[in-house]
N, C-alpha and C positions, 0 to 999 in steps of 0.2 A: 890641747884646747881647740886647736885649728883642726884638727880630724874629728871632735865632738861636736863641731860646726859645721863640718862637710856633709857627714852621715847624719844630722838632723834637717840640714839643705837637702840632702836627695832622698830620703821619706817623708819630704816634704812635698817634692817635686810626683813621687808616687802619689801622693795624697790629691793634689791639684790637680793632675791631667783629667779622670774621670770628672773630679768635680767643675771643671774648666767645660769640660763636654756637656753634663749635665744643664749648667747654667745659659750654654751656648742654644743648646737644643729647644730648651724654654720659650728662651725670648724670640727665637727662629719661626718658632712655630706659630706663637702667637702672632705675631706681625703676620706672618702668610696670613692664618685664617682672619683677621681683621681686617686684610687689605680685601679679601674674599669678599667679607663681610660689610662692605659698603666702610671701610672704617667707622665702625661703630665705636669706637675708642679712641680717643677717651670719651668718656659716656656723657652726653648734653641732656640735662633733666628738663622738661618744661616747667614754667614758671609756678614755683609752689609746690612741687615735688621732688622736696629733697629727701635722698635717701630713698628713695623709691625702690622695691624692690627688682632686682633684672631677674627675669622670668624667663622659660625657655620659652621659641616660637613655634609655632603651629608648622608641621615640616612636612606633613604629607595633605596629599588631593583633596580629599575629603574634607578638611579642616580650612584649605587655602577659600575653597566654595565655600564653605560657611562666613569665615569671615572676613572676607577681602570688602571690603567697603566700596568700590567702584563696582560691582557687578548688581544685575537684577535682584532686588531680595522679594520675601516672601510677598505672598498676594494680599494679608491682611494688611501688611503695612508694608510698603516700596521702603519705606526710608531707612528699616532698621536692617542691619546685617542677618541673616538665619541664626548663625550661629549665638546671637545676643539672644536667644529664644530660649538659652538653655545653657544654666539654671535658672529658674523661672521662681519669682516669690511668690506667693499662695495666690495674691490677687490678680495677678497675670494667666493665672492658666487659661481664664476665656478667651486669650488670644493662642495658645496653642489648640485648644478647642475649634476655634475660627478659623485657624490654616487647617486642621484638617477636612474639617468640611468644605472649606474651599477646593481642596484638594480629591475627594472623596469617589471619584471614577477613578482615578489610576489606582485605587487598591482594592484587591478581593474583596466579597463583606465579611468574611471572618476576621480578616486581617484590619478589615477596619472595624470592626467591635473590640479586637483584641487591642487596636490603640486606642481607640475612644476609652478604655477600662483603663490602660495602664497611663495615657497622660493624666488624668486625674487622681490617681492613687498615688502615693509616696512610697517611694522605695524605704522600708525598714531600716535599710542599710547606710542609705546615702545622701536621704532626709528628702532628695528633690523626686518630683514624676519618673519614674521608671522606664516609661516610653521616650520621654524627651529625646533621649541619643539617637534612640532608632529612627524617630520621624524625621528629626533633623538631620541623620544621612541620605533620608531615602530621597526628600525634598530636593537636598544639596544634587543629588548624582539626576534629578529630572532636569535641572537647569541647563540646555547647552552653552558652550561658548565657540566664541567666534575665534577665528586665526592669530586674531591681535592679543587675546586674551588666553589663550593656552600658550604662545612666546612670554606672556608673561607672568602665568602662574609658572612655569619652567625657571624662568628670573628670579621668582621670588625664594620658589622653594628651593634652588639654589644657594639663594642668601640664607634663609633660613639655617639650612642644614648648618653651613659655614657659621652662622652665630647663635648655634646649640652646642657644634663641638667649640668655637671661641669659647663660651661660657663652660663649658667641664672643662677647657684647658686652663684658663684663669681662676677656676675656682680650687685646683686640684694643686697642679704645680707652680702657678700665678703665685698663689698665695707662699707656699714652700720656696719660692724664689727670695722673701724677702727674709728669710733664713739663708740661703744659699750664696746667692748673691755678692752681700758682703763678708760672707766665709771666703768666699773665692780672691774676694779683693784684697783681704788681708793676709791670704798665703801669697797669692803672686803678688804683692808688695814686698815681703819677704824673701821669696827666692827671685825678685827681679834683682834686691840690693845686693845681697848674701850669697846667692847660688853660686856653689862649685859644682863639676868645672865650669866654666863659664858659660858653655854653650842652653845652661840651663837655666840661665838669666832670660835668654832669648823663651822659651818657654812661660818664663814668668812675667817676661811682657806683655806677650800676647795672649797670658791670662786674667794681665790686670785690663788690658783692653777692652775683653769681650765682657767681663764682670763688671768694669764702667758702664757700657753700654749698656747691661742688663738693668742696671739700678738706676739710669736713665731713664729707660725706657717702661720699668713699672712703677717710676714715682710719674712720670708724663701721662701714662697712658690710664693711672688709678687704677692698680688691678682692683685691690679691698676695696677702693669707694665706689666703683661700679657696680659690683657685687650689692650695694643698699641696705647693708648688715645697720 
């Protein structure tokens, strides 16, 4: 009986180390890239929006100029972002109309008949103006910025990146964690009491440790409820 207890303590002990790693590597990760990420977790909704869904950020140049809210926007209107410019509802388009003619020296004239044609037409495909994307790069890359203001699109998209991959890491093995997690607890609870030879107690401590921490840290940190499922 005591050797059918030893030999299921140490295929146990096989079973646990990978999984002991797995679970370790998880919550490791995530913690880096959150702390990366301005601790964005646990996720604080504003008022009214619960369940909101978390959406990736804008993570390259081109998207930070369009919608960063502190920089110049368009000529038609200073106050709204460029990038708010698109997608556009049907009765807005005389404000993409408006920037481009505001705009209308810095481009060819073919290139500007080809947008004047394609902001007003609907893309087939994708129900909004066709042109939209293209004016609002070209717009975004005329804006310069200042020294203060590229350290901190650098900043941002920084953080960004960091809380694109936090989000596929939360959404991917976050979730698998609260599967894993308490598997891990419930084997090293077992070869902490149980484990022959005894050295593999020690093992099984320091796998109920790190699988506490894990289950700690995604009931604290809400991976699912951040997510806005």
């Amino acid at each position: 009986m005591t050797n059918t207890r030893n030999r299921a303590c140490s295929r146990s002990v096989y079973v646990l180390i990978p999984l002991a790693l797995v679970v370790t590597l998880t919550w490791s990760v995530i913690e880096i890239l959150n702390a990366r990420a301005g601790f964005y977790l646990p996720r604080e909704l504003p008022e009214g929006a619960a369940n909101a869904k978390w959406r990736y950020w804008p993570d390259t140049e081109w998207m930070w100029r369009a919608f960063d809210r502190d920089r110049p926007k368009s000529l038609a209107n200073p106050e709204m972002p460029l990038g708010y410019l698109w997608p556009l509802p049907e009765p807005d388009k005389a404000l993409l109309l408006r920037v481009l003619e505001d705009n209308k020296s810095r481009f060819r004239p073919e290139e500007y008949e080809e947008l004047k044609r394609t902001v007003t037409e609907n893309d087939p495909e994708r129900g909004v103006p066709a042109g939209q994307s293209l004016l609002m790069r070209k717009l975004t890359g005329w804006m310069p910025m200042t020294a203060q203001e590229e350290a901190r699109m650098r900043r941002d998209l920084a953080e960004a990146k960091a809380m694109n991959r936090l989000h596929l890491w939360v959404e991917s093995m976050g979730l698998l964690q609260y599967l894993l997690a308490p598997l891990c607890w419930l084997v090293s609870l077992y070869v902490a009491v149980l484990g022959y030879p005894r050295r593999s107690r020690l093992v099984g401590l320091a796998s109920l440790c790190t699988a506490s921490i894990g289950i700690a840290l995604m009931l604290y940190r809400g991976y699912i409820e951040s997510l806005g499922w």
